[in-house]
C-alpha positions as CSV (number, residue, x, y, z in Angstrom):
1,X,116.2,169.0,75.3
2,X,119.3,167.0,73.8
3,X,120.4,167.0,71.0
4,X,122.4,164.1,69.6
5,X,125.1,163.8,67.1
6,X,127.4,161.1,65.7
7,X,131.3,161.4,66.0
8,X,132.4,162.2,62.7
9,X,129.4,165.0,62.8
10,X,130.7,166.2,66.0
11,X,134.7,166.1,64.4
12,X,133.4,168.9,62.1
13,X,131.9,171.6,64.4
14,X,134.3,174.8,65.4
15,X,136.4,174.1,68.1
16,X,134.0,176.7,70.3
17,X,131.1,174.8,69.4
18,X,132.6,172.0,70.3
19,X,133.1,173.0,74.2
20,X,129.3,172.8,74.3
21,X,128.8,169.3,73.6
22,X,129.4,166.2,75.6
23,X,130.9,162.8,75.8
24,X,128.2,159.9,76.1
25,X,131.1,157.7,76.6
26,X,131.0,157.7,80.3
27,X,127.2,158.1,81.0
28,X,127.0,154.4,78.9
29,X,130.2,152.8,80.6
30,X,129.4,154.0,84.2
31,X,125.8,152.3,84.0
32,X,124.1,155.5,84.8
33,X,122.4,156.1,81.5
34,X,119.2,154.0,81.0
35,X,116.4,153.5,78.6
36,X,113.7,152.6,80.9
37,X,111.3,149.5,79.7
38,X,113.5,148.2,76.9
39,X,114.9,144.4,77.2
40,X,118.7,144.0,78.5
41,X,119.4,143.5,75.2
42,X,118.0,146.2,73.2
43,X,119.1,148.6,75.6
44,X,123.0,147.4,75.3
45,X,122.3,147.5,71.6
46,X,121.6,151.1,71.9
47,X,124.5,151.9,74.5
48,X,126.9,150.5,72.0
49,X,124.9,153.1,68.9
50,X,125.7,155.8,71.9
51,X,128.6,155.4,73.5
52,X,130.5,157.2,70.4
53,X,128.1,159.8,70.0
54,X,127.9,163.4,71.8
55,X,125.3,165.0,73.1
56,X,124.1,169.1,73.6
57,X,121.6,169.6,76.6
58,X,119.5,172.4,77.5
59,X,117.4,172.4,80.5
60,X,114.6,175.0,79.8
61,X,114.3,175.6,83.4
62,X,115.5,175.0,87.0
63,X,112.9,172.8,88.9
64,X,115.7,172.4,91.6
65,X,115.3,176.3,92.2
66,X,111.6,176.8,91.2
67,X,109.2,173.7,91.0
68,X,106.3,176.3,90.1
69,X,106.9,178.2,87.4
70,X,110.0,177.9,84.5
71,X,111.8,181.2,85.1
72,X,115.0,182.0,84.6
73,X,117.2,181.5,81.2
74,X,117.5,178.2,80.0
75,X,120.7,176.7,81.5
76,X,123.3,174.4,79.1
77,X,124.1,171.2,80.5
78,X,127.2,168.9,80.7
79,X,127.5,165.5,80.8
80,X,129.1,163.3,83.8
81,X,132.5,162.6,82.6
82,X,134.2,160.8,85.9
83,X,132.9,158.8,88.5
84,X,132.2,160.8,92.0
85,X,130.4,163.4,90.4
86,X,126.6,162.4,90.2
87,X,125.1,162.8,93.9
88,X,124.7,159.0,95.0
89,X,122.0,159.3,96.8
90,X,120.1,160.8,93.8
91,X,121.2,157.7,91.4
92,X,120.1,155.3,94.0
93,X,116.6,157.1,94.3
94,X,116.9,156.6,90.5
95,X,117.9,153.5,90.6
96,X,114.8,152.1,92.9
97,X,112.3,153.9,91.2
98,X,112.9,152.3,87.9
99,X,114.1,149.0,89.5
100,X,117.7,148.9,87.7
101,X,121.2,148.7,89.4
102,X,123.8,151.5,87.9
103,X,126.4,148.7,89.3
104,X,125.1,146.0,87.0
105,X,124.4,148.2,84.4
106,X,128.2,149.1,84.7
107,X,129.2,145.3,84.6
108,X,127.1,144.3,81.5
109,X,128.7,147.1,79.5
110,X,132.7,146.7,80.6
111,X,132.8,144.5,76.8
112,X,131.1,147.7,74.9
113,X,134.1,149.0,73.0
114,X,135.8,152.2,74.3
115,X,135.7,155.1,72.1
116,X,138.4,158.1,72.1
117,X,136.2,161.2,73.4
118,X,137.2,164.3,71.3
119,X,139.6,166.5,73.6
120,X,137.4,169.3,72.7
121,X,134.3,167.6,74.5
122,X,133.4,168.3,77.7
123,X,134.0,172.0,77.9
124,X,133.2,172.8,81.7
125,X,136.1,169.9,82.9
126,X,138.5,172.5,81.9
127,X,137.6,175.0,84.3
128,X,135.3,177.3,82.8
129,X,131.7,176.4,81.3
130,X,129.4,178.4,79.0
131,X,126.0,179.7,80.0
132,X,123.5,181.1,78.2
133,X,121.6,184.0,79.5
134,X,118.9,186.5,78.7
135,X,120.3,189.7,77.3
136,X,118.4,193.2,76.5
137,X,118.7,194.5,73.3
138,X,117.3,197.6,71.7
139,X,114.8,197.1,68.7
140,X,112.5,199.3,66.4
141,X,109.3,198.6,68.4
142,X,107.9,197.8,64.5
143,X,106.6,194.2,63.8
């Protein structure tokens, strides 16, 4: 689940909100975010609505861990902010299946104008990253 919000949004959450959201700036200028089935040019169309915009992901369970069943809390997830740290072999498996180069994609976005990413953004590149998790609490056992 992501949930995406514009810049001048995003430019009035707390500064610890803030740490859980992420940059789309370099998911659209690295080519590695698609939008399967649209035309060349719609898609760019939308890279240029999102490249400015930030995004707050929650993956409601681990399939890498468990394919069978979603256990487990919900996990927060971060963005790819710098080239190196996708697993290549994965993007190219991407890549084939949906028949689209991450390279090309790359090169037809290099005129998309470059936004300045909040410094607040991208939480986990400063070392530490926040995680949800399930916590027990007492209650009255009423409904």
């Amino acid at each position: 689940i992501e949930y995406i919000i514009s810049a001048k949004l995003f430019a009035t959450l707390p500064e610890d909100e803030k740490k859980v959201w992420h940059s789309h700036r370099y998911e659209v200028k690295s080519g590695q975010l698609i939008a399967p089935g649209l035309p060349d040019v719609a898609e760019k169309a939308l890279m240029k609505d999102l490249i400015g915009t930030y995004g707050k992901t929650i993956h409601t369970w681990q399939f890498d861990i468990n394919k069978d069943l979603p256990l487990g809390s919900p996990q927060l997830m971060m963005g790819f902010t710098a080239d190196g740290q996708a697993n290549q072999a994965i993007v190219d498996a991407r890549d084939k299946g949906y028949e689209v180069s991450t390279a090309k994609n790359k090169a037809h976005r290099a005129d998309i104008p470059d936004p300045k990413v909040d410094p607040a953004a991208n939480g986990w590149t400063s070392g530490k990253a926040v995680q949800l998790k399930f916590d027990e609490n007492p209650t009255t056992g009423k409904r």
